[in-house]
Each structure stands twice: as C-alpha cells, then as structure tokens.
N, C-alpha and C positions, 0 to 999 in steps of 0.2 A: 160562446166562449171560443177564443182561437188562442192558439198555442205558439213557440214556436222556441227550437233550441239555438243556446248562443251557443259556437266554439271559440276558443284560442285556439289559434293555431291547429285546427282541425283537431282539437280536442275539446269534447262536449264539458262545459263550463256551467250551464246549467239553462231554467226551462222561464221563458219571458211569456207571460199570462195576458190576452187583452179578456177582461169579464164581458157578461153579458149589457153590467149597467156601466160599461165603458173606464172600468178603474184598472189600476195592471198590479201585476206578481211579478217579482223575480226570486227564484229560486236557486240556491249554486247544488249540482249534482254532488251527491254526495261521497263519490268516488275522486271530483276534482279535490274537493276540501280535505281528503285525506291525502292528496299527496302534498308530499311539503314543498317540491319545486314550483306549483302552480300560485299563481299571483293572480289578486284580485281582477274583474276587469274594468275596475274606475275606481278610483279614489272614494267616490260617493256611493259604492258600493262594496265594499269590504267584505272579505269572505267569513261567513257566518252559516250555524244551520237553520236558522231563522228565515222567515219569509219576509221579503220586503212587500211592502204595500206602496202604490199613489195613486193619485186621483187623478194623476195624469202620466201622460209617457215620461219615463224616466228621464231625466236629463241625458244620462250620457246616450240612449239607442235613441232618442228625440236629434243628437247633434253627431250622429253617423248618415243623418239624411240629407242627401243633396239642395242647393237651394238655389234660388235665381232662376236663371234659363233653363238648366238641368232642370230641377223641381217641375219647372214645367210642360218640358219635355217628356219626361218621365209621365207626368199627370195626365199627358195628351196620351201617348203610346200606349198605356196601360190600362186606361181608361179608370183612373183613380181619382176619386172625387178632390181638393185639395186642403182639404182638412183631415183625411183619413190618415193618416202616420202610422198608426199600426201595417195597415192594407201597404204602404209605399216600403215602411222598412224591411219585409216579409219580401216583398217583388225586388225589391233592390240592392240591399245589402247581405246576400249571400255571395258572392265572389266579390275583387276589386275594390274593395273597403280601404279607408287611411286606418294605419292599426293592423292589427293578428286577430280582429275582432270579425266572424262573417256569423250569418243568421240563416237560418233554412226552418223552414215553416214547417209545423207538423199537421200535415193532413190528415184531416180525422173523419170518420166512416159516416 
C-alpha cells in the first residue's frame, strides 16, 4: 500500500490510497470538510466523509499527469516504468502543478 496527501493550496485536503491489489482511496481530511471556505477538489470528487473507491486512478490525479514528450521524459529520468501513474504522480506532482492542487507522498517505515 502507498499513500500519499493531496493539498489545496498547501492545505492538506485529504489522503489518495494506491492498495496493494492496485485499486485506490480517496479520502477528504476531516478538518478540510469542516471548514466551510474549502471547496471540493474536482467536481467528480465532492466533499464527503465517505471514502471514495476505484479500480483505477481517479480521473482527476490520473489528468494532473504530464503527457507526450514530458511523460516520457519524466519516465526516462526517474526511472518509472510507463504504466505506473501512481509512482509518476507521487514524483511529479508535488510542486508546478496546473491548479492549487500539489501531492507529496507519504513515506512509510
């Protein structure tokens, strides 16, 4: 299992799950969802204290990921296989994101 927290605007929004059999979680922290100024961060993710489920990367952190020459760029440099989307979003999308939307991985022991 790897983890990893989204923020708005370097405010922790909540916690994006890749499982072991490769399905994902998202979660909204439950201090975002009490405040009232904070806003969803996708449309197809609505703030709730439910756990979202898919069998795949969610659409909106699946289309935060670079594509083309980048993509591959990226896949050479970091030595990321180019199916792994978890593993690229995690190395890539923590600063310089389109959006208020960045990711930083939580390393676990």
């Amino acid at each position: 299992m790897r983890r990893a927290q989204i923020f708005v605007n370097n405010i922790l929004a909540g916690i994006l799950t890749e499982q072991d059999d490769y399905t994902y979680l998202f979660k909204y922290d439950h201090d975002y969802l009490l405040n009232p100024l904070s806003t969803a961060i996708s449309l197809t993710l609505p703030k709730t204290e439910e756990t979202y489920h898919s069998r795949y990367l969610f659409s909106f952190f699946f289309n935060l990921l670079a594509e083309g020459a980048n993509k591959a760029i990226q896949n050479r440099l970091l030595k990321i296989d180019e199916k792994d989307y978890f593993t690229r979003l995690i190395k890539t999308a923590y600063t310089d994101t389109i959006g208020a939307v960045t990711i930083r991985e939580i390393k676990e022991l």
